[in-house]
N, C-alpha and C positions, 0 to 999 in steps of 0.2 A: 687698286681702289683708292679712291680720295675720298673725306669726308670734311664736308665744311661745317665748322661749330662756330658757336657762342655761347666762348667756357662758364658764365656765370649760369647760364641756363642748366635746370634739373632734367629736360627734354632731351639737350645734348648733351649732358653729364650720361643719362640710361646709355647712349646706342658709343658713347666711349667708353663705359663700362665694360660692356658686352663684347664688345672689339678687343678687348686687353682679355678679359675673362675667355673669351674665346678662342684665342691665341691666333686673331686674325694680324694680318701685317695690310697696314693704311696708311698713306700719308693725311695727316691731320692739318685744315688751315684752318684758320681762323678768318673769318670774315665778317666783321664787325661793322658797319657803316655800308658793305657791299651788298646786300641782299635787294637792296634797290635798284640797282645798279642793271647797267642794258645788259651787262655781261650774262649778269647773274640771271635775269628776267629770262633770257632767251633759253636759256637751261629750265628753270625752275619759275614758272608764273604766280607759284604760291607765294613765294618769296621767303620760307619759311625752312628755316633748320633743325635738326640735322640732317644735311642731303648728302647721302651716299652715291658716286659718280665712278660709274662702270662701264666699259665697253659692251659687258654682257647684260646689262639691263634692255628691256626692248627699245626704252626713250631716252639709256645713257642716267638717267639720273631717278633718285626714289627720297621722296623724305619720307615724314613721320618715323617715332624712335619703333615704334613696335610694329610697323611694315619693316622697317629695315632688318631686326633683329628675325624677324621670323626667316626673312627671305633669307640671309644668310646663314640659318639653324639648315633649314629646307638645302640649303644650296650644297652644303656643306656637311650634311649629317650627324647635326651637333644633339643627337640625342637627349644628353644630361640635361643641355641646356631649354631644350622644346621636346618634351616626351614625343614619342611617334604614339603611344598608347592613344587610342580615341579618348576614352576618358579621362584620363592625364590630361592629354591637352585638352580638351574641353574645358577644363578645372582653370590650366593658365589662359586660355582664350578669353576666359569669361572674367578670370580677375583682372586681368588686363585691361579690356576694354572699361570693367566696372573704376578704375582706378581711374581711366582718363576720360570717362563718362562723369561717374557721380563723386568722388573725391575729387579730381584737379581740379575741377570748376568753382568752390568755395577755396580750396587754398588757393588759388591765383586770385581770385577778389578781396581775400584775406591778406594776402601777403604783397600783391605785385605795388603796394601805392609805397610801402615800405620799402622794396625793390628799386621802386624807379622806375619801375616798367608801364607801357602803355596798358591801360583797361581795353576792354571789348567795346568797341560800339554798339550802343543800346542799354548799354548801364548806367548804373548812379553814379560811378566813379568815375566814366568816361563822358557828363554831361555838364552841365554850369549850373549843375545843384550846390548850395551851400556847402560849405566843410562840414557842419554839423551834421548834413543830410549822408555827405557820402561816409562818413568815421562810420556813422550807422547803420550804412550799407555794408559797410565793412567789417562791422564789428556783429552784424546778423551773419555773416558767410564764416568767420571765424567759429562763431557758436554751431553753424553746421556743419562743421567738419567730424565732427566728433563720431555721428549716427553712421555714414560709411565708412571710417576707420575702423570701427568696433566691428562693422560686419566682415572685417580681414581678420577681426581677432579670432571670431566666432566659426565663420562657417569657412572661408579659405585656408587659415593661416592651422588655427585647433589645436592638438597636441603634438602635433608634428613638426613646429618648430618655424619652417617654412612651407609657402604655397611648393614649392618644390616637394617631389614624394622625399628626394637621395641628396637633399639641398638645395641651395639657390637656383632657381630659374631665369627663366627671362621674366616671369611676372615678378620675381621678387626684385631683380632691377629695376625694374618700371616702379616697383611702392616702395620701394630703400629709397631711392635716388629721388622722387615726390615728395618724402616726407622730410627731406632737406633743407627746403625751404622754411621749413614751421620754424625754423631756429631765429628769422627775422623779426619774426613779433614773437619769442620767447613765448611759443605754445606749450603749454604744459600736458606734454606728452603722456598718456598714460607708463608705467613701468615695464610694460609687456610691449610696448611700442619702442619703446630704447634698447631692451633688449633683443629685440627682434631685430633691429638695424645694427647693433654692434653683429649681432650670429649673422647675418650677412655679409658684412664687412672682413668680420674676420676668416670667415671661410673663401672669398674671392681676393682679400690678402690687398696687394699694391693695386691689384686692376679692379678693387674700387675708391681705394681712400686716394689715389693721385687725381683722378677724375673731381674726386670729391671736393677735394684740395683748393680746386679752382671756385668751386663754388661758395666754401666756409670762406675763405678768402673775400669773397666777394661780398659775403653778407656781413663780415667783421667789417669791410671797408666802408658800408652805406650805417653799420650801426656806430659809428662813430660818433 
């Protein structure tokens, strides 16, 4: 298996996590400048990483990190990491998608101008609005970030520590490695929200914080 990443990204930080956590063996490229590229187009027309590239895929290649992660739990019978339980997984199917439904969407408009990263077309930050107009676009999606983290505190995460029943899952990958990013604009994380990503951290050990690695890295390098 190949996986093509771009290390400062939180997207392909999750599905390197999970690769390391799951004692998958992959060669790792980095493709930075390439995703445009005819090579790359004629594999993948989203143009979007982390794509996973397999002989046993049906099209040879898969991106998005929580397609990948799943197929590989599924392929592989990574139990701890994707309960087989219906309701277990239900539990991570749903925090999952609710992370990269209703959280990523304000922390990328929150953080990606910070980043460096390109906005979405059809936004304030991606138009020839004033600075003034889009700080305030930016600084309304910063403020709502708050209402769906709380509901990971509340109704997924609760006294149990992690969305995981037995530990980290793959939804805790996906909301460890998201809330990565808030370190660019110096989000002031709730105390249950830092603790909850160190207890992840330190339970998945090197196969998160080297992934991680690339990322802190990266936001040290633009907070300069």
């Amino acid at each position: 298996m190949k996986l093509s990443i771009l290390p400062p990204s939180v997207n392909n930080m999750t599905a390197r996590v999970f690769m390391r956590a799951a004692g998958l063996a992959c060669d790792e490229e980095n493709v930075f400048g390439e995703t445009r590229s005819e090579a790359y187009s004629a594999k993948n027309p989203s143009h979007l990483t982390p794509q996973l590239e397999s002989d046993e895929l049906p099209k040879g290649v898969l991106w998005e990190s929580c397609a990948i992660m799943q197929y590989l739990c599924n392929l592989h019978g990574l139990d701890q990491l994707y309960p087989t339980d219906p309701q277990e997984r239900a539990m991570t199917d749903s925090a999952m998608f609710y992370a990269v439904g209703s959280l990523y969407p304000p922390v990328a408009r929150a953080t990606y101008p910070a980043l460096g990263f390109p906005l979405y077309p059809g936004e304030v930050g991606a138009s020839d609005a004033s600075d003034a107009e889009k700080e305030a676009a930016r600084q309304a999606a910063e403020d709502a970030i708050a209402g769906p983290l709380d509901v990971f505190r509340a109704f997924y995460i609760g006294d149990n520590g992690t969305i995981g029943k037995n530990g980290p899952n793959i939804a805790d990958i996906k909301l460890a490695s998201t809330l990565e990013f808030l370190n660019v604009i110096d989000y002031p994380l709730p105390d249950w929200a830092r603790a909850y990503m160190d207890r992840v951290e330190t339970a998945l050990g090197e196969a998160y914080s080297e992934p991680a690695g690339d990322v802190r890295g990266y936001i040290a390098s633009v907070k300069k």
